[in-house]
ROLUMBA-501127 format. One record per residue (C-alpha): residue number from 1; x, y, z negated. Coordinates in pm, whole numbers, plus 50000, padded with zeros to 5 digits. Layout:
ROLUMBA-501127
<pt seq="NUM" east="X" north="Y" up="Z"/>
...
END
This chain:
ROLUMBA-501127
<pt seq="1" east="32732" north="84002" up="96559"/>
<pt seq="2" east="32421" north="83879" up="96386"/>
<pt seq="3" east="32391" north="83821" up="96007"/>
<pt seq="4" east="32526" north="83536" up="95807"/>
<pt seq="5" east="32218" north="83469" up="95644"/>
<pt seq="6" east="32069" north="83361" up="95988"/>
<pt seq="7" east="32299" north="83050" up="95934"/>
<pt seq="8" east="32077" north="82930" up="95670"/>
<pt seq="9" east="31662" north="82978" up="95820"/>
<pt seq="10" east="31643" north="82672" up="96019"/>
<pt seq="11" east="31357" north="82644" up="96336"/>
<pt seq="12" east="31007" north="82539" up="96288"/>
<pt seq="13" east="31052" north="82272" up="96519"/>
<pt seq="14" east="30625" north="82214" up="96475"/>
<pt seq="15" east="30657" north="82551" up="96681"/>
<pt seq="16" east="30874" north="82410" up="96982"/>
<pt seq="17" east="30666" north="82106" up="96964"/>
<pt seq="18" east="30382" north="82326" up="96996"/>
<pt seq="19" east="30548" north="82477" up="97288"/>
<pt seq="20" east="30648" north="82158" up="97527"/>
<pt seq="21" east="30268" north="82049" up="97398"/>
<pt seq="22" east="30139" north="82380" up="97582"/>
<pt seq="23" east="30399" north="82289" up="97873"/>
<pt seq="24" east="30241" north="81973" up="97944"/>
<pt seq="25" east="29889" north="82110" up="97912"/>
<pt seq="26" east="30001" north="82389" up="98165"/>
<pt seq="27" east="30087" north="82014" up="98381"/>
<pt seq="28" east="29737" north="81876" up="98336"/>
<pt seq="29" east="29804" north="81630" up="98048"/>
<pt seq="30" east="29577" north="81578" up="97810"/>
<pt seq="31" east="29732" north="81659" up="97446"/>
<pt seq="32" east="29594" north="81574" up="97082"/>
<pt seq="33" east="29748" north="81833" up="96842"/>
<pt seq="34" east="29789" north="81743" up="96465"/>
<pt seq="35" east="30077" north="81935" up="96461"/>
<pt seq="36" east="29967" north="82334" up="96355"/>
<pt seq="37" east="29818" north="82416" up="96028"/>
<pt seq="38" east="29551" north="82662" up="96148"/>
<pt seq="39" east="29157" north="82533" up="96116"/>
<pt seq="40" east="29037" north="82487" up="96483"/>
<pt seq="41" east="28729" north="82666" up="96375"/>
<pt seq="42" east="28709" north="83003" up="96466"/>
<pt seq="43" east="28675" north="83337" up="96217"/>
<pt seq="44" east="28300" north="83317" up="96057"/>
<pt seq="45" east="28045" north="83509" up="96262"/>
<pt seq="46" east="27981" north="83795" up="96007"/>
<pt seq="47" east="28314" north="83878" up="95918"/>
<pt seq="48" east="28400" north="83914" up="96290"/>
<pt seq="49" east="28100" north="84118" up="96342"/>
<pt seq="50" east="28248" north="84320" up="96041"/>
<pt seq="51" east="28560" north="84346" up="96231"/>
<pt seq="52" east="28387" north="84503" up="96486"/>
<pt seq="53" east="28192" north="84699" up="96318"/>
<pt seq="54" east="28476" north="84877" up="96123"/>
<pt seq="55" east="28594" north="84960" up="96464"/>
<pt seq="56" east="28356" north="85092" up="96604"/>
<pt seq="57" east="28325" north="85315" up="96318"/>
<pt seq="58" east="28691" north="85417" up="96333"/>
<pt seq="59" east="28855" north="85250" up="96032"/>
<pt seq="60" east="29174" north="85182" up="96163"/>
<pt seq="61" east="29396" north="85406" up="95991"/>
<pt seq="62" east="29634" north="85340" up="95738"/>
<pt seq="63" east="29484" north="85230" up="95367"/>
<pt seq="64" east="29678" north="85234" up="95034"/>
<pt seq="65" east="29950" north="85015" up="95020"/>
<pt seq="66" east="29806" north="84799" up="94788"/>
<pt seq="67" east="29459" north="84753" up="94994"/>
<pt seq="68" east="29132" north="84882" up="94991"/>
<pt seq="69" east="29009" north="84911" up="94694"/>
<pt seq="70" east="28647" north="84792" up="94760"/>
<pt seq="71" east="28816" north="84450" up="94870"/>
<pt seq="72" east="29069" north="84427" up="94601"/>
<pt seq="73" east="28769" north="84419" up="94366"/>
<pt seq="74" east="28537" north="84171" up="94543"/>
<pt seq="75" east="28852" north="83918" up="94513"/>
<pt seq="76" east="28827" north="83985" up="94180"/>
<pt seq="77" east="28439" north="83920" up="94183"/>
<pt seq="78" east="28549" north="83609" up="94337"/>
<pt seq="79" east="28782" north="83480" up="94075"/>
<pt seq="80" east="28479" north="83548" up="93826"/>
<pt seq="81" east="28181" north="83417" up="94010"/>
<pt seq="82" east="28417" north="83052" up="94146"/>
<pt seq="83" east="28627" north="83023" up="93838"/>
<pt seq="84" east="28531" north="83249" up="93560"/>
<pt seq="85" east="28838" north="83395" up="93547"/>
<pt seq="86" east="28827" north="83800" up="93458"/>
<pt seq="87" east="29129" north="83980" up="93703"/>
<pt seq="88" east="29166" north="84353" up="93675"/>
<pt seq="89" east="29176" north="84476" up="94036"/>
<pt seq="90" east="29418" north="84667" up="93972"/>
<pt seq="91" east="29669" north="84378" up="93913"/>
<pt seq="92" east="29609" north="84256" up="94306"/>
<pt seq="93" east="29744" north="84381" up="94609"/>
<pt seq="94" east="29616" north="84293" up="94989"/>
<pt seq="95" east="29912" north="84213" up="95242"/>
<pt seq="96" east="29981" north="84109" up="95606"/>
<pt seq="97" east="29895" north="83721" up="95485"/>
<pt seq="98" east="30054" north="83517" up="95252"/>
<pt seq="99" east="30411" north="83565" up="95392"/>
<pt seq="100" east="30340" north="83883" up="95296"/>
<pt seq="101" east="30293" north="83863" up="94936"/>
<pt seq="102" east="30562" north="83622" up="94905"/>
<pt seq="103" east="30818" north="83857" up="95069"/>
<pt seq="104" east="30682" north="84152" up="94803"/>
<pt seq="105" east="30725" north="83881" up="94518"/>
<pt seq="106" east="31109" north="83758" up="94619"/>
<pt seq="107" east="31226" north="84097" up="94696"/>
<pt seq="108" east="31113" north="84202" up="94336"/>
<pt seq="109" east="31270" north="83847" up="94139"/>
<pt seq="110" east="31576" north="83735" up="94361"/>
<pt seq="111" east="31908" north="83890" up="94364"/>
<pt seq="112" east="32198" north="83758" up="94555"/>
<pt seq="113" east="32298" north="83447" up="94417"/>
<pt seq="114" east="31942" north="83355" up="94200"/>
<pt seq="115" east="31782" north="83046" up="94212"/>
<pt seq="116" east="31426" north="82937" up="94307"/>
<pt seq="117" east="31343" north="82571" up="94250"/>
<pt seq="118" east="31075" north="82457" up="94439"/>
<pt seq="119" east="30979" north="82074" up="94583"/>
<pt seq="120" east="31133" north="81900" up="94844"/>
<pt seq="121" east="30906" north="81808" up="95035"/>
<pt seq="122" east="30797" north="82182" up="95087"/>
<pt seq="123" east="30692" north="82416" up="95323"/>
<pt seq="124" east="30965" north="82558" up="95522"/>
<pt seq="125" east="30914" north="82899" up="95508"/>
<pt seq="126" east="30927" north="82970" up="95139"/>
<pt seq="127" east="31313" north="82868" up="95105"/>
<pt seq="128" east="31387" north="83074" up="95421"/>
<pt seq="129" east="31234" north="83395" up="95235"/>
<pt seq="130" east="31461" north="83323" up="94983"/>
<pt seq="131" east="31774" north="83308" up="95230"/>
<pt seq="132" east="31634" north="83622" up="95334"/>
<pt seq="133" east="31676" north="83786" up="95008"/>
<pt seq="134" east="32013" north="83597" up="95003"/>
<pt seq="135" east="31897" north="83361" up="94671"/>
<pt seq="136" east="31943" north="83008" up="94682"/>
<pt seq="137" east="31653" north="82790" up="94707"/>
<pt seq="138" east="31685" north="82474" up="94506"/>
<pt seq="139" east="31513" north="82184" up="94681"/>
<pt seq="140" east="31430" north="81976" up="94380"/>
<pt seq="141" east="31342" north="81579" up="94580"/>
<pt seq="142" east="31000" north="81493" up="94455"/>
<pt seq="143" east="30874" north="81145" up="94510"/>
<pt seq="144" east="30499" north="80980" up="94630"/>
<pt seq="145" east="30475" north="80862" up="94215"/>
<pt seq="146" east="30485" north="81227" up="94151"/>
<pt seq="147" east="30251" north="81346" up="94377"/>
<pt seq="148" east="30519" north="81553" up="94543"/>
<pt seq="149" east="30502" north="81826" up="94276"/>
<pt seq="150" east="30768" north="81946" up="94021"/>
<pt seq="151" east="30722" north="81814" up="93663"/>
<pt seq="152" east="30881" north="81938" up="93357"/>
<pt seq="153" east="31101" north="81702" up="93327"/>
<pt seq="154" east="31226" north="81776" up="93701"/>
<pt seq="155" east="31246" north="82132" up="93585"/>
<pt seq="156" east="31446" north="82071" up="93285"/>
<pt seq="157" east="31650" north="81871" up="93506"/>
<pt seq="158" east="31710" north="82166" up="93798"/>
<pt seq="159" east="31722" north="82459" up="93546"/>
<pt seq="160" east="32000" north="82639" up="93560"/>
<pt seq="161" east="32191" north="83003" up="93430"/>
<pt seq="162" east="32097" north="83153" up="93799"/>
<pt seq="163" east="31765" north="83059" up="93830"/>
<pt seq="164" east="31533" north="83342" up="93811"/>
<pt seq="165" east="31164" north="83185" up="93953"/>
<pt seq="166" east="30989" north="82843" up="94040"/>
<pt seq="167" east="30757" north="82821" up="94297"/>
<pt seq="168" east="30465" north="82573" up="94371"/>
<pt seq="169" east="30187" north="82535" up="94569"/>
<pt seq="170" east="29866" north="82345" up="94529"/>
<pt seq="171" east="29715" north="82210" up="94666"/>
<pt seq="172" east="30059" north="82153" up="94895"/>
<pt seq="173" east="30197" north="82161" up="95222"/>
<pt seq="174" east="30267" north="81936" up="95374"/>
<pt seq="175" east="30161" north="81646" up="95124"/>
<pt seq="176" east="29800" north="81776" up="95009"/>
<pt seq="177" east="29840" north="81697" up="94708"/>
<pt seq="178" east="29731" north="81917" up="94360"/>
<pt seq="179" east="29878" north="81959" up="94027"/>
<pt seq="180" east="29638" north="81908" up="93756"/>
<pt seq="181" east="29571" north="82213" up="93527"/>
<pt seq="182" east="29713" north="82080" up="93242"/>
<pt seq="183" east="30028" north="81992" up="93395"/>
<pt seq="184" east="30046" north="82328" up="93531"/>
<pt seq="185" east="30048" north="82464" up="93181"/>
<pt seq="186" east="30330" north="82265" up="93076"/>
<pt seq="187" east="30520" north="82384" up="93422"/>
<pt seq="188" east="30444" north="82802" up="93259"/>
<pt seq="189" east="30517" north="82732" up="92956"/>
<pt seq="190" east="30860" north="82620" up="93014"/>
<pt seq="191" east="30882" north="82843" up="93270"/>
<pt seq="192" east="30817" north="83108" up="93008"/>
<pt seq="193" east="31063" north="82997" up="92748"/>
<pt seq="194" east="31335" north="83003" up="92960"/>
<pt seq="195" east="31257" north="83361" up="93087"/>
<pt seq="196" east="31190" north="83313" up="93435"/>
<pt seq="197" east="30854" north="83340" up="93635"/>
<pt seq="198" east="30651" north="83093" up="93820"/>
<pt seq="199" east="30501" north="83155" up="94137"/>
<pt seq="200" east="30161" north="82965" up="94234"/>
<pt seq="201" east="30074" north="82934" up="94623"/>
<pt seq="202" east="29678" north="82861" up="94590"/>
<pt seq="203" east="29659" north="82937" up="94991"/>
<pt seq="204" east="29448" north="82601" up="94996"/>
<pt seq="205" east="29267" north="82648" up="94671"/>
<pt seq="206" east="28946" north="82596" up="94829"/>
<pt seq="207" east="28979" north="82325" up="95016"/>
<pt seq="208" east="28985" north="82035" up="94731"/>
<pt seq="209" east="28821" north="81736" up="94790"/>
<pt seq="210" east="28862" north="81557" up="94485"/>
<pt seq="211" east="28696" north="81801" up="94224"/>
<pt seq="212" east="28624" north="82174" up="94190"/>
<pt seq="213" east="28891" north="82346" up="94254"/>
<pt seq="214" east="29106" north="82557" up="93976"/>
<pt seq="215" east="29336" north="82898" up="93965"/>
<pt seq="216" east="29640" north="82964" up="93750"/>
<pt seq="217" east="29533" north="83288" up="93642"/>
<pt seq="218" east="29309" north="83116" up="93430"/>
<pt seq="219" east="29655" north="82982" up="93259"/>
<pt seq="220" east="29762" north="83366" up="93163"/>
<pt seq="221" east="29833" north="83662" up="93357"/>
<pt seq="222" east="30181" north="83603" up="93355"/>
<pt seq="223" east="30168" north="83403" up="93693"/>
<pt seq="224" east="30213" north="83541" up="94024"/>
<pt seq="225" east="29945" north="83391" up="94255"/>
<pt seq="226" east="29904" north="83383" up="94633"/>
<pt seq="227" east="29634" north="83357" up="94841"/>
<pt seq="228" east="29523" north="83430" up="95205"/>
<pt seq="229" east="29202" north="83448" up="95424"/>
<pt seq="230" east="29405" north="83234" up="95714"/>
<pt seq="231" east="29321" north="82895" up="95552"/>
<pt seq="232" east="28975" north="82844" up="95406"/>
<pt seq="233" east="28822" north="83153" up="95575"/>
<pt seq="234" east="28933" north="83144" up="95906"/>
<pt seq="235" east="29090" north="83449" up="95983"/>
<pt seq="236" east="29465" north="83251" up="96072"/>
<pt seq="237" east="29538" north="83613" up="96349"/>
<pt seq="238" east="29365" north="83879" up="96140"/>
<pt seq="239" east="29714" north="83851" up="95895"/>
<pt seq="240" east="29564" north="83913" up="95552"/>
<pt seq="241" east="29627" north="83751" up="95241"/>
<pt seq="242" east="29707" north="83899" up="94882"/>
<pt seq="243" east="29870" north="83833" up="94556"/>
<pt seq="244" east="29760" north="83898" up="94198"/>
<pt seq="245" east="30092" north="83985" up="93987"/>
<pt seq="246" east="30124" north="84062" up="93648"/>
<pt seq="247" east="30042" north="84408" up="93556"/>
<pt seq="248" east="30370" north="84558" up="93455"/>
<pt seq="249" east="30495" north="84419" up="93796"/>
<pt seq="250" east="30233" north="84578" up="94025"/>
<pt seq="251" east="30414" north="84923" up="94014"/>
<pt seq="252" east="30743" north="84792" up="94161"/>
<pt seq="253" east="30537" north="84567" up="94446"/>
<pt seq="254" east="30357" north="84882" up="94557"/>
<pt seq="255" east="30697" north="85020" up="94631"/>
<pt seq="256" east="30851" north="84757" up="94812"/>
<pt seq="257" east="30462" north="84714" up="94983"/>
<pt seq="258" east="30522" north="85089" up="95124"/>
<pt seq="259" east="30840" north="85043" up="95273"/>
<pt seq="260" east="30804" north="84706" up="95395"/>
<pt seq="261" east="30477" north="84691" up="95572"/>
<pt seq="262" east="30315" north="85012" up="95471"/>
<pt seq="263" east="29983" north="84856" up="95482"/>
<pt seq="264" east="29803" north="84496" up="95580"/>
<pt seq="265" east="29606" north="84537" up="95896"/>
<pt seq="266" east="29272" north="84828" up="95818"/>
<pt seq="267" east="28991" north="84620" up="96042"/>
<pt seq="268" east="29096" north="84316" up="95886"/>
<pt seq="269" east="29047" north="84437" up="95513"/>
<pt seq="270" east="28721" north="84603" up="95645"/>
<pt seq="271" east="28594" north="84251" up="95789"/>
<pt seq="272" east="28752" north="84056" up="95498"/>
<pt seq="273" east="28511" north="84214" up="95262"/>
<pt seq="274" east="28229" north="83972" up="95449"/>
<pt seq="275" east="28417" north="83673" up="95346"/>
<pt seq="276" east="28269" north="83660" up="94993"/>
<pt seq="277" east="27905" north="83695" up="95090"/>
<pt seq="278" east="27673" north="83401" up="95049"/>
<pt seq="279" east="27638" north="83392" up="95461"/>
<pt seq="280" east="27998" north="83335" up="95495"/>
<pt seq="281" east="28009" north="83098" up="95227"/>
<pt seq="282" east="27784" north="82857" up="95325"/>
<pt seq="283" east="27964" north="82857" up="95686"/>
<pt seq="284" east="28256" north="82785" up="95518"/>
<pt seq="285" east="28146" north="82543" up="95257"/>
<pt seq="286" east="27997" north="82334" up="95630"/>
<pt seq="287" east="28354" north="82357" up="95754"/>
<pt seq="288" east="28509" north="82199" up="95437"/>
<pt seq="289" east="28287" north="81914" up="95406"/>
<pt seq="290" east="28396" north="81889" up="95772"/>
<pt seq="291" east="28744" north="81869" up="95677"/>
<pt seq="292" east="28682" north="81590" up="95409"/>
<pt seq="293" east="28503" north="81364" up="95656"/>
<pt seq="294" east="28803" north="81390" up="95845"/>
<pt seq="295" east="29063" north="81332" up="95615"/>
<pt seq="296" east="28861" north="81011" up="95506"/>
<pt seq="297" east="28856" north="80939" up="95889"/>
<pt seq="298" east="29239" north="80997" up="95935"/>
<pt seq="299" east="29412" north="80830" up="95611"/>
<pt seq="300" east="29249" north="80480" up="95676"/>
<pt seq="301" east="29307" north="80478" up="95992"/>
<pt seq="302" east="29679" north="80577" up="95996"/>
<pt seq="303" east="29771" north="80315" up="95735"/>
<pt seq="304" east="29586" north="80066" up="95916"/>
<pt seq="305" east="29844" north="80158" up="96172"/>
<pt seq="306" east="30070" north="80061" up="95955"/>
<pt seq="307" east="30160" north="80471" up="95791"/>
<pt seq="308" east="30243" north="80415" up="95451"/>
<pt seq="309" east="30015" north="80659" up="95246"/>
<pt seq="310" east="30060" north="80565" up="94942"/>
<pt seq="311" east="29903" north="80945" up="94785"/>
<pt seq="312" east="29542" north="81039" up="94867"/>
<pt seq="313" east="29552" north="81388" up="94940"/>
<pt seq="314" east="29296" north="81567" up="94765"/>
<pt seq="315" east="29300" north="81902" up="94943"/>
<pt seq="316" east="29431" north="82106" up="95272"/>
<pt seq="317" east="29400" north="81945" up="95510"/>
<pt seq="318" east="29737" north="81738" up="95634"/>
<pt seq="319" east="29843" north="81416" up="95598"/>
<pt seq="320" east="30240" north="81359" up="95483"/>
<pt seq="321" east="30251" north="80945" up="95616"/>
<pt seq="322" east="30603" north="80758" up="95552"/>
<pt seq="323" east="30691" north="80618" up="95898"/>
<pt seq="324" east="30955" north="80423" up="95808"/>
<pt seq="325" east="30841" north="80072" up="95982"/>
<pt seq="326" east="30845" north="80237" up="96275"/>
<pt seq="327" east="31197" north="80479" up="96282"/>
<pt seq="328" east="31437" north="80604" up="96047"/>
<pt seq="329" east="31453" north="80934" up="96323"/>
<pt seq="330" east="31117" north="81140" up="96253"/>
<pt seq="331" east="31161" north="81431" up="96492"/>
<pt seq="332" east="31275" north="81186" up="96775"/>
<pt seq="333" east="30933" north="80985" up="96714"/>
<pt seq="334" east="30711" north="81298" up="96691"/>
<pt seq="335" east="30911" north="81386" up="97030"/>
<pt seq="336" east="30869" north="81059" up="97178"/>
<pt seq="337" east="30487" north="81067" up="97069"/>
<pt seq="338" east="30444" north="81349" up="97263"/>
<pt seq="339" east="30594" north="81287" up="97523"/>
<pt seq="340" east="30464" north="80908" up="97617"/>
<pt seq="341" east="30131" north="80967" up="97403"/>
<pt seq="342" east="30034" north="81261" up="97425"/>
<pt seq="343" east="29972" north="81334" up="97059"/>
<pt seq="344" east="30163" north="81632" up="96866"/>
<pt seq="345" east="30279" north="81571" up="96538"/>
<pt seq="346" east="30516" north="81750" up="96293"/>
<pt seq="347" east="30847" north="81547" up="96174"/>
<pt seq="348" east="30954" north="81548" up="95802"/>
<pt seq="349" east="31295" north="81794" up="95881"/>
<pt seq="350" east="31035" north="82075" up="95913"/>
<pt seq="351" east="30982" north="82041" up="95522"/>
<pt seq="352" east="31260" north="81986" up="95361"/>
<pt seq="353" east="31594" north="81689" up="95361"/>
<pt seq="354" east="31463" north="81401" up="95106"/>
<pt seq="355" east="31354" north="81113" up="95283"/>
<pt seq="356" east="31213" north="81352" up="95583"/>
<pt seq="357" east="31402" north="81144" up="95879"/>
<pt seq="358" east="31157" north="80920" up="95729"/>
<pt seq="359" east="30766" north="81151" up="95701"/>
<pt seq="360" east="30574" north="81267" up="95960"/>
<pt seq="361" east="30291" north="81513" up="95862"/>
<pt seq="362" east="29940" north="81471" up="96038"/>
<pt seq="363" east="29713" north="81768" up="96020"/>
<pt seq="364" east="29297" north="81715" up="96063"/>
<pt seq="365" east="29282" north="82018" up="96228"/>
<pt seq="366" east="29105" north="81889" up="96504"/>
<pt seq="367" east="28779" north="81804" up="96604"/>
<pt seq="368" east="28648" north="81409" up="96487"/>
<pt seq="369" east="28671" north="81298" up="96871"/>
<pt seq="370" east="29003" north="81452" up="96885"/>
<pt seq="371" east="29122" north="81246" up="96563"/>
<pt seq="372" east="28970" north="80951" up="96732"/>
<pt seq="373" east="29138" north="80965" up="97051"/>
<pt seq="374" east="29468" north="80991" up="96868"/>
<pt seq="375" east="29486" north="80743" up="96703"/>
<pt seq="376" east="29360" north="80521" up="96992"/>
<pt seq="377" east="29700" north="80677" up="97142"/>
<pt seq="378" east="29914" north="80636" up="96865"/>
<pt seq="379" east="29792" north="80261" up="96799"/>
<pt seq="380" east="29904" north="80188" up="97172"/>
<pt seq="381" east="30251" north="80409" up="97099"/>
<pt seq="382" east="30343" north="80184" up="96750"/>
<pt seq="383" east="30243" north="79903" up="96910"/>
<pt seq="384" east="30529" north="79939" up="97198"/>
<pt seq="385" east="30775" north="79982" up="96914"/>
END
């Protein structure tokens, strides 16, 4: 017998989209995919060569469980130099990606039977690690006037005796959209008074489009913020990310770190330590601005199709698009898409249950011509409807 608690995580279905997608390339179709949330560029040129590098040199054995420490401190250099923010290294810890650091964060907070609110729309994976820890993920139903994102009067709404964290992200999957700093603030401080502890997924922090982008930990250092080098660095397969806890908690996360992963991967840390130097960041700044002219590509064009869009996303880089003049069955339509079209595209069950028969999410990870040629496809698929 399996356990119960496999009853609750629910499929990716992007993933066995992403699977009858390769199926029909393996046939000789030609496929568009806007389904997968991984950059089509490939990891930066230095920090692959730094991959190699370590190596060649032999660094693959195990580091401390809380990651090297050279790298631990130029992510702190990097919260100073981007967002004058001053983090003791000691307060962050490297892990196998974000997943990773959440999975050190809920095993520490959630007991059987504690709550974590968190939005509905959301990414799918954070209320399965909380299954995992058998908690109960509260999936509070945020709406386009909102931005998607909790609000204090949501939380005051959704608070309850059991629940021990809230968790946001931003900017968001699968919506894109941010929460300003100041109603961030408001979200900790209430947080705070009711003793519980909010956790900040900034995996996208540097891929805003609308302004400089901003960091919790410049809110108090009583946040627990994720981060990862899949997203705006490129390194999706290297499986690195970290997390900056508060200091009191770091103790208990190295324990749980050394019995639940040991270490994240040695020639990844080694490479990662490229990431922050100017070479790499002018790659990557390129690849942003990249993403932008996409996204302003992509969002006119899909409600000229007739998406309803009604939120400009201002970072990541997906698009969450009612499609509700066109079905009230969103997996069946990205199925269908794929199928007669030709284009992949995620349906609103993968992130949560309000309104999702009714959301499709659209992610610019493509190239421009790719973009294009979709939504030459998908104008001819609505237009059958």
């Amino acid at each position: 017998m399996i356990a119960q608690r496999l009853n609750s995580i629910a499929p990716f279905h992007a993933m066995a989209l992403l699977a009858r997608a390769r199926e029909l390339e393996a046939q000789g179709r030609s496929i568009v995919h806007m389904e997968i949330g991984e950059p089509d560029f490939a990891t930066p040129q230095p920090v692959v060569d730094a991959g190699i590098r370590a190596l060649q040199q032999g660094k693959t054995h195990y580091t401390p469980a809380v990651g090297l420490r050279e790298l631990r401190e130029a992510i702190a250099g990097h919260y100073l130099s981007q967002f004058e923010v001053q983090i003791d290294p000691r307060r962050i810890l490297v892990t196998p990606g974000a997943s990773g650091a959440l999975q050190l964060i809920l095993a520490m907070l959630v007991d059987p039977g504690s709550q974590v609110l968190m939005a509905d729309p959301g990414y799918p994976c954070n209320r399965n690690f909380v299954f995992l820890f058998e908690g109960e993920p509260v999936m509070v139903p945020v709406e386009a006037q909102q931005h998607y994102q909790l609000s204090a009067e949501l939380l005051e709404q959704y608070w309850s005796e059991k629940t021990s964290c809230v968790m946001v992200a931003s900017p968001s999957n699968p919506t894109g959209t941010v929460i300003p700093q100041d109603r961030l603030e408001t979200l900790l401080h209430k947080v705070r008074d009711r003793g519980g502890h909010l956790i900040v997924d900034e995996i996208y922090q540097s891929l805003w489009y609308q302004e400089a982008p901003q960091t919790a930990l410049a809110l108090g250092e009583d946040v627990f913020v994720i981060n990862s080098f899949s997203k705006y660095f490129g390194m999706t397969g290297w499986r690195l990310g970290w997390l900056v806890a508060p200091q009191d908690a770091v103790g208990h996360l190295d324990i749980l770190a050394q019995n639940l992963f040991l270490s994240a991967p040695t020639p990844a840390q080694h490479a990662a330590l490229t990431a922050f130097q100017p070479e790499t960041q002018a790659i990557l700044e390129y690849r942003r601005q990249e993403f932008q002219r996409r996204r302003d590509f992509l969002l006119p064009a899909l409600r000229g199709l007739g998406f309803d869009i009604s939120v400009e996303p201002q970072g990541a880089f997906y698009l969450y698009a009612n499609c509700g003049r066109f079905t009230q069955d969103s997996f069946t339509f990205a199925t269908d898409l794929l199928e007669k079209a030709g284009v992949a595209i995620t349906p609103g069950i993968d992130f949560g249950r309000h309104k999702a028969a009714r959301h499709v999410r659209f992610a610019y990870t493509t190239s421009m011509q790719q973009l294009q040629l979709g939504v030459e496809r998908i104008a001819e698929f609505v237009g059958r409807q």
